[in-house]
N, C-alpha and C positions, 0 to 999 in steps of 0.2 A: 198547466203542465200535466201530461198525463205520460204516465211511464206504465208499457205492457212487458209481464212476463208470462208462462206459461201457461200461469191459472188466475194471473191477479191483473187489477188496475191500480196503479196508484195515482189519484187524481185529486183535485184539491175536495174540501168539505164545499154543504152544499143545506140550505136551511133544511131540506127536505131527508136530509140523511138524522134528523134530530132524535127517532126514534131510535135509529140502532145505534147510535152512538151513545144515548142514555142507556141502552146494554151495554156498552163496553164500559164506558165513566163513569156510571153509577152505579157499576159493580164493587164490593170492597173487596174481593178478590183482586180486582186491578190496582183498584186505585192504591190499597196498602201500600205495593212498589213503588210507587210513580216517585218519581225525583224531579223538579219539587214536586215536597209531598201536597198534596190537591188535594181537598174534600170532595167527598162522594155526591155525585151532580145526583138530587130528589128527584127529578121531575121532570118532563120534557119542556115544561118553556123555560126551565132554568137550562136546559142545554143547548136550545136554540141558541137565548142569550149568549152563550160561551159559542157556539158557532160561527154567529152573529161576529163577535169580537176577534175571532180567527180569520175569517174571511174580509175584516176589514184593517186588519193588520199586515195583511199576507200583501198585496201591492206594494208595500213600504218598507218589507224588507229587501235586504238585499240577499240576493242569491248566492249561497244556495239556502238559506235559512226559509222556513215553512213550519205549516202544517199539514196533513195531506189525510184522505181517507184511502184505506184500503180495501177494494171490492174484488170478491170473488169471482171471475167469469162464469162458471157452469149456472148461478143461480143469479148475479147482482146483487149479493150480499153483503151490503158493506160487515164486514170481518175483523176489522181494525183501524189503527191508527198509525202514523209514523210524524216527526219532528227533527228537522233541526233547528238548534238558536245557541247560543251564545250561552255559555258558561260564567258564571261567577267567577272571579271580579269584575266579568264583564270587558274584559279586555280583547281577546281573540282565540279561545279553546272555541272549538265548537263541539254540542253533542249531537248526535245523532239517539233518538227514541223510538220505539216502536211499542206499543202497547195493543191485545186483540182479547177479543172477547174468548171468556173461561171455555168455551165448546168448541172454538178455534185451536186451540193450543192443539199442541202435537202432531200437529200437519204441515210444518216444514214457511207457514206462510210469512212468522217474522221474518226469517232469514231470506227467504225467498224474494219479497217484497223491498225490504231494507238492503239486498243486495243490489238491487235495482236501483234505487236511490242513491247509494254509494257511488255507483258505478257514473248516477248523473253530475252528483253535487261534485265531481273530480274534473268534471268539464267546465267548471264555474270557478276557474282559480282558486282553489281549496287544493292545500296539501296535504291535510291529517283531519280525521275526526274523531271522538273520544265516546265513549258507553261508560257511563255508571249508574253501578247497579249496588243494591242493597246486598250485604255478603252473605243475607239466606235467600238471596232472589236467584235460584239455582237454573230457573228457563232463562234469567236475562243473561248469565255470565253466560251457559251453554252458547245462546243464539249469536252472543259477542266473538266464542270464539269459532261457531260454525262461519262468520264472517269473515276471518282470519285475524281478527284482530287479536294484539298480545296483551297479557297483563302489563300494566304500568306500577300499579302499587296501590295501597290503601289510604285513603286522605280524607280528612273534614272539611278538606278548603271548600268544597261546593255544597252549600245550600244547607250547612251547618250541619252536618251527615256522615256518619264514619259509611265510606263506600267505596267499593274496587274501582278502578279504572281501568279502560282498555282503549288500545289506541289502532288505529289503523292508518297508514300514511297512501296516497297516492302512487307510489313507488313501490307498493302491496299488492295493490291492484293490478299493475299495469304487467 
C-alpha cells in the first residue's frame, strides 16, 4: 500500500529503511512516548531485526492494521513512522500511531500523513479509531486533535498506562 499526499509517501517499511528508522526508534526523545512503551532500538542490525518482524507480520494482518514508513517527497527521507493494531484487551479498539523523527516535528507531517491513513483504513470496514497519548505528550494529543478527533477520557486499561484517549469515528470523516 502506498498512500500519496502533498509532500509525503506513506508506504510499507523496507530492510533498507533501517538506518533512518534507527533515527526515529532509537531516539529516547521518541521512544519515551511510544505506547507500548518500547526500548530505545541500539543499533542498526537490531532495527533491521524489528523491520525484519514488521514486514513479516504485515501480510497477516488484517486490514486495516499495519506498519508503514513515512517518506518525504522533496528529498526520500524516510521521516517517520505510522501504525495501526489492536488495542488491549485485544478485542477490537483500534489505535492509530504515528511517531517521526525530533527534526521532523513541527511541520505538520504527523497529521498530514495520518490523515491520509485515516482517510484509507475507513475504506477497510473500520468505523472508529482511537489515539493514546501519554498526558505530557502535548505534539501527540495536539496532532489527535488536529485530526479531529475528540477526547474520550483518561484510563489505564491499555498497556498498564494512565493516558488520554481520543477517538475518531468514520462518520467524522466523511
Amino acid at each position: 500500500m502506498d498512500l500519496t499526499t502533498e509532500r509525503l509517501v506513506v508506504r510499507d517499511w523496507s530492510e533498507d529503511d533501517a538506518e533512518a528508522a534507527l533515527a526515529i526508534y532509537g531516539t529516547a526523545d521518541v521512544t519515551r512516548w511510544l505506547t507500548p512503551a518500547m526500548d530505545r532500538v541500539t543499533d542498526a542490525a537490531a532495527m533491521r531485526s524489528v523491520l525484519q518482524a514488521w514486514q513479516q507480520a504485515q501480510p497477516n494482518l488484517v486490514p486495516p492494521r499495519g506498519r508503514w514508513a513515512v517518506r518525504r517527497k522533496e528529498d526520500g527521507a524516510v521521516v517517520g513512522g505510522l501504525g495501526i493494531h489492536l488495542l488491549p484487551p485485544y478485542e477490537e479498539d483500534l489505535e492509530i500511531s504515528w511517531q517521526l523523527h525530533p527534526d521532523a516535528w513541527g511541520e505538520g507531517y504527523a497529521s498530514e500523513a495520518a490523515r491520509a491513513l485515516l482517510g484509507w483504513a475507513f475504506t477497510q470496514d473500520t468505523d472508529e479509531l482511537f489515539a493514546v497519548a501519554r498526558p505530557n505528550n502535548v505534539r501527540a494529543i495536539a496532532t489527535a486533535k488536529r485530526l479531529g478527533m475528540v477526547w474520550v477520557g483518561e484510563t489505564e486499561k491499555y498497556y498498564g498506562l494512565r493516558l488520554q484517549v481520543y477517538r475518531i469515528r468514520h462518520t467524522d470523516v466523511v
